[in-house]
N, C-alpha and C positions, 0 to 999 in steps of 0.2 A: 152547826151540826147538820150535813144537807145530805149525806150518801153513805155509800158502802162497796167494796171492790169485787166482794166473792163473787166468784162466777155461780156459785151453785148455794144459795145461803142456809140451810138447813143440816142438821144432821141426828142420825138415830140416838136419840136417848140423850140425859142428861150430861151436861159435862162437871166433872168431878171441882174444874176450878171456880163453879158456881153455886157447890155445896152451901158456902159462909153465907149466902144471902137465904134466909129463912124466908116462908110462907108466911106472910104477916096473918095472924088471929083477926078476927073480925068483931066488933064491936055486936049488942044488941041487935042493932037496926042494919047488921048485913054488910056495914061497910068497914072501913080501914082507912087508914093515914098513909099515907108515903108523897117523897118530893119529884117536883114532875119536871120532864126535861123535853121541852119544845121540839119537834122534827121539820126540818125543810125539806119539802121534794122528795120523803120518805114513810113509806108506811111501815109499820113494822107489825108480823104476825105472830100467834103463837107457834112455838119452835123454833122459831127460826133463828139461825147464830149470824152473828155479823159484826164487823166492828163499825162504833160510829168514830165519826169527827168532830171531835167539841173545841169551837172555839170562844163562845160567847163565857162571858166570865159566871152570870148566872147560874148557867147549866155548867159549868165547872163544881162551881159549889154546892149545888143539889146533890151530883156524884159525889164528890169527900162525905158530903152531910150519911150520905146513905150508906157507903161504905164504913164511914168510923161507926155507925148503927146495925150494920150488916145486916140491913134492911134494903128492900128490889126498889125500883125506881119506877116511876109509871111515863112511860113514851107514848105522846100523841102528836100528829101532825099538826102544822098550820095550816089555817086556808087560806093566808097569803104567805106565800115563801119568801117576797122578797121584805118581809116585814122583818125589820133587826131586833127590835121587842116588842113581843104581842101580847096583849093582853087576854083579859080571860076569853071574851069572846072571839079571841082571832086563834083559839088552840080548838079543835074537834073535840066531842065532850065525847069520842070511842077512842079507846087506845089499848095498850099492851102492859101487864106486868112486866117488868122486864127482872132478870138476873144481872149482875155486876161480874163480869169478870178480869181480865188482865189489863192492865193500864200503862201504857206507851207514851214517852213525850217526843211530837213529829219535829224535824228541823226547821218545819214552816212556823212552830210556834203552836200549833194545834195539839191538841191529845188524843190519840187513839186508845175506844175504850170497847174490851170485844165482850159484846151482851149476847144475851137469852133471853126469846119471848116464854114468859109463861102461859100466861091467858087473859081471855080479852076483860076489861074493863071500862065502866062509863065514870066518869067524874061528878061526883054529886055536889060537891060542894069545893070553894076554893077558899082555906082557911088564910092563907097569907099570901105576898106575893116578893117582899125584900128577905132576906137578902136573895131567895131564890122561890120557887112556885112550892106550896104548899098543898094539898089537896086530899079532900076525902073522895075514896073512890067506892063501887060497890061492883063485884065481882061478877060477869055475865055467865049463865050458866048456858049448854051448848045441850039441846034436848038432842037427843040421840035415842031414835026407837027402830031397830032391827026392822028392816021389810023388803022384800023382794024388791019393791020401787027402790027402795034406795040400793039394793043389790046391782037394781040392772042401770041405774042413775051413775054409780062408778065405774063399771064396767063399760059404759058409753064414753065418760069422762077418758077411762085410759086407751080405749080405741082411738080417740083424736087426739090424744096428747104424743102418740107416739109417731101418728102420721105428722104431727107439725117438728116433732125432734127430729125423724127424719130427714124434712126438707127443709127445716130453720139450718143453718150452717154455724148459728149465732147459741146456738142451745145445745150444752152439754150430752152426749149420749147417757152418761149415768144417771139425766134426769128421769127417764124414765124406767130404766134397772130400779132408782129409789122409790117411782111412784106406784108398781110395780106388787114393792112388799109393802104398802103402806094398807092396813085394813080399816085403819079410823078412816071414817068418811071426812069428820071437818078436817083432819089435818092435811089429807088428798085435795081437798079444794083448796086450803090455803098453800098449798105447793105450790100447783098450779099455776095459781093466780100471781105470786111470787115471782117464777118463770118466765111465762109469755110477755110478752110486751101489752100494757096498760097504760093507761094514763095514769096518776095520782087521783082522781076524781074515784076513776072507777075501782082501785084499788079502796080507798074508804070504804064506798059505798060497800063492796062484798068485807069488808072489816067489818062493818055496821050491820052485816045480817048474820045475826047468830044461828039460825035453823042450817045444820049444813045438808039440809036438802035440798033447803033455797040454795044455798051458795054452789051444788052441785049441779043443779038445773040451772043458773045461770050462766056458770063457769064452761058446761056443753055451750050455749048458745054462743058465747062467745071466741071458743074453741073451732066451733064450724066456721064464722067469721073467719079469722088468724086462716085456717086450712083454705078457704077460699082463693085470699089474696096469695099466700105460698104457693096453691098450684097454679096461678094464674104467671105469678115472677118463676117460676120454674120451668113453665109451657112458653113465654117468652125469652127465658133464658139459652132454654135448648133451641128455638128457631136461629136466634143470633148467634150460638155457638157453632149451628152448622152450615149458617153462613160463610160466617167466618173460615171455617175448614176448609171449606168449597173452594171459598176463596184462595188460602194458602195454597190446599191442592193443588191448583190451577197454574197459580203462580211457581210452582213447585217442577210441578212437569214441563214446563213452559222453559224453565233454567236448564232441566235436564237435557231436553230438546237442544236449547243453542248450546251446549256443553258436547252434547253428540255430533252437531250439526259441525261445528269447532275440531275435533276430532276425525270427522271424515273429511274434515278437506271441504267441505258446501258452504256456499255463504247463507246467508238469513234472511229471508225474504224479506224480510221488514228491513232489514239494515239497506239491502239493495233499494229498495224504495224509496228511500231517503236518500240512496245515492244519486240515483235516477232524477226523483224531484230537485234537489242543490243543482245538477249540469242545466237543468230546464229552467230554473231560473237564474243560471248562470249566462245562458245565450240565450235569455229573453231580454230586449232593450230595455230595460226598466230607467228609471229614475235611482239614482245614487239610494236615496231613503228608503226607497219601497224595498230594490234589492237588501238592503240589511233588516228590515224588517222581514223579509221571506225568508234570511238564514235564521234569523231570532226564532223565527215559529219552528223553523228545521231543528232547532238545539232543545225546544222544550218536545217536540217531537222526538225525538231521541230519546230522551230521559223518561217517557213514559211506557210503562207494559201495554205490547202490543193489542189488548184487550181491553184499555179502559177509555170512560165516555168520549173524553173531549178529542180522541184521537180522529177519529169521524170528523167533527167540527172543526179541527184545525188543518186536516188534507182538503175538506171540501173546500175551506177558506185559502188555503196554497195552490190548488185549482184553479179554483178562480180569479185572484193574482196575477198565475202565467198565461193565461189564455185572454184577457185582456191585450188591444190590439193598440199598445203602446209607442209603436214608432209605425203603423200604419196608419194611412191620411185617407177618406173617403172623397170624392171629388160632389161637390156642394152645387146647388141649383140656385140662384140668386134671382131668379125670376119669380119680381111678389106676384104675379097672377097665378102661375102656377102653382106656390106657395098657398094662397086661397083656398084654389081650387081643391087643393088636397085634403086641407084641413074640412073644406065641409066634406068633403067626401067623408072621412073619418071617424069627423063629431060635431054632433046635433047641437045645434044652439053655443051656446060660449061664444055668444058675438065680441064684447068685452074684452076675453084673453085671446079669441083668436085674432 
């Protein structure tokens, strides 16, 4: 059971096909019973709807157990995911009541089973473990005390939440129309947190803090982060978009131009160029090899826009080619004194190579 597909996981108010699972009563000492079902690579919050994917058989059977009881189930992550069966201490002692709702059989062999977080819970004890997880849990309560801090604490929170919907591409516009009418403060920070991109560590961790003041002064701090790096991919996005443009631009007008140029009857001065250089090293004596090597560089010459780098680098190097003095002979001085003579005149010392 490791994920969930919804783009947007939450929705306003209960769902009616979650009614059957009752609010378990609570013993003396605060707690309650229900059976618990391991999560991989998922945290889950209150409210929030989602289907998981159950494939381990364990957690198959805690679901029937708790359905034929019509009784919630409690979901907490692991803190190794890639562990197939974890023991008590490899499950996080924070988690979610969860609701039971619709039960789906995948063609992969998995079961799709679409839950409701209630509210958070710590695990106090673990009464059994076969045939599936047993567990007493005790209900965290969420203090909630009205104050202007925590007024202007949300009010920050959806300032930055909507400048990161705006420039995430990856984030629903309706996340923030929902975060919007939300007045509970914990359920605004567990949207949130929900939404943006987190790790699993740091998703726990704000599980794990019940004051949603704390979680609202957190969730800004990490909110500014998130905005950071957006306007940063964003200010890099648009330099290389109008690059880019420049570019085609360029290349644009460029086609227009030999299209006009074509149409009036003119030739193209680049085209002529390349006529010009093929004759000059046509009547330059070259070597069989070199000549086909100087059309070779003609033909990649060709093929490239009049404007780009290596076009430079390969005329200078076709230059230089033809003007080389290939079937000219200098007439040579074979007199070694004079020969001497020259070289000291020249260069100082180098007895040895001179």
């Amino acid at each position: 059971m490791d994920h969930f597909d919804d783009e947007f996981p939450f929705m306003m108010g209960p769902l009616t096909e979650f009614d059957k699972s009752q609010e378990m009563p609570l013993d003396e000492d605060g707690l309650f019973e229900a059976s618990l079902v391991p999560l991989r690579d998922l945290i889950l919050f209150p409210k929030m709807v989602t289907p998981l994917f159950v494939g381990r058989e364990r957690s198959l059977l805690a679901i029937e157990s708790a359905q034929h009881k019509h009784e919630p189930i409690i979901c907490a992550a692991q803190v190794n995911p890639e562990q197939d069966e974890p023991n008590a201490e490899g499950v996080y002692s924070i988690g979610v009541e969860v609701a039971i709702g619709r039960t789906l059989h995948m063609p992969d062999g998995t079961t799709s089973v679409l839950v409701q977080g209630r509210r958070r819970v710590e695990i106090v004890e673990y009464l059994y473990r076969d045939p599936y997880f047993r567990v007493k849990v005790r209900p965290i309560e969420e203090p909630v005390r009205p104050s202007s801090e925590l007024d202007a604490s949300m009010r920050a929170v959806l300032a930055l939440f909507e400048r990161c919907v705006r420039l995430n591409r990856a984030l629903p516009e309706d996340a923030y129309v929902f975060a919007m009418n939300i007045d509970d403060p914990g359920w605004l920070a567990d949207l949130v947190t929900t939404t943006i991109n987190l790790d699993p560590e740091e998703r726990q961790d704000l599980l794990e803090t019940a004051d949603p003041g704390d979680r609202l002064n957190r969730i800004t701090a990490l909110l500014a982060e998130e905005l950071d790096v957006l306007e940063l991919e964003e200010k890099i996005h648009s330099r290389v978009q109008q690059e880019v443009d420049k570019s085609q631009r360029e290349m644009f007008l460029r086609e227009q131009m030999r299209a006009i140029q074509t149409e009036l009857g003119e030739t193209d001065v680049f085209q002529q160029e390349l006529v010009e250089i093929r004759e000059r090293i046509t009547d330059a004596d070259m070597p069989t090899e070199v000549k086909e090597r100087g059309f070779k560089e003609i033909s990649r010459l060709a093929a490239m826009p009049p404007m780009a780098p290596e076009v430079g680098i390969i005329r200078t190097y076709l230059d230089w080619l033809i003007d080389l003095p290939w079937a000219k002979l200098s007439e040579d001085s074979l007199d070694v004194d004079h020969v001497a003579k020259v070289l000291d005149e020249e260069h100082f010392g180098l007895e040895k190579a001179k």
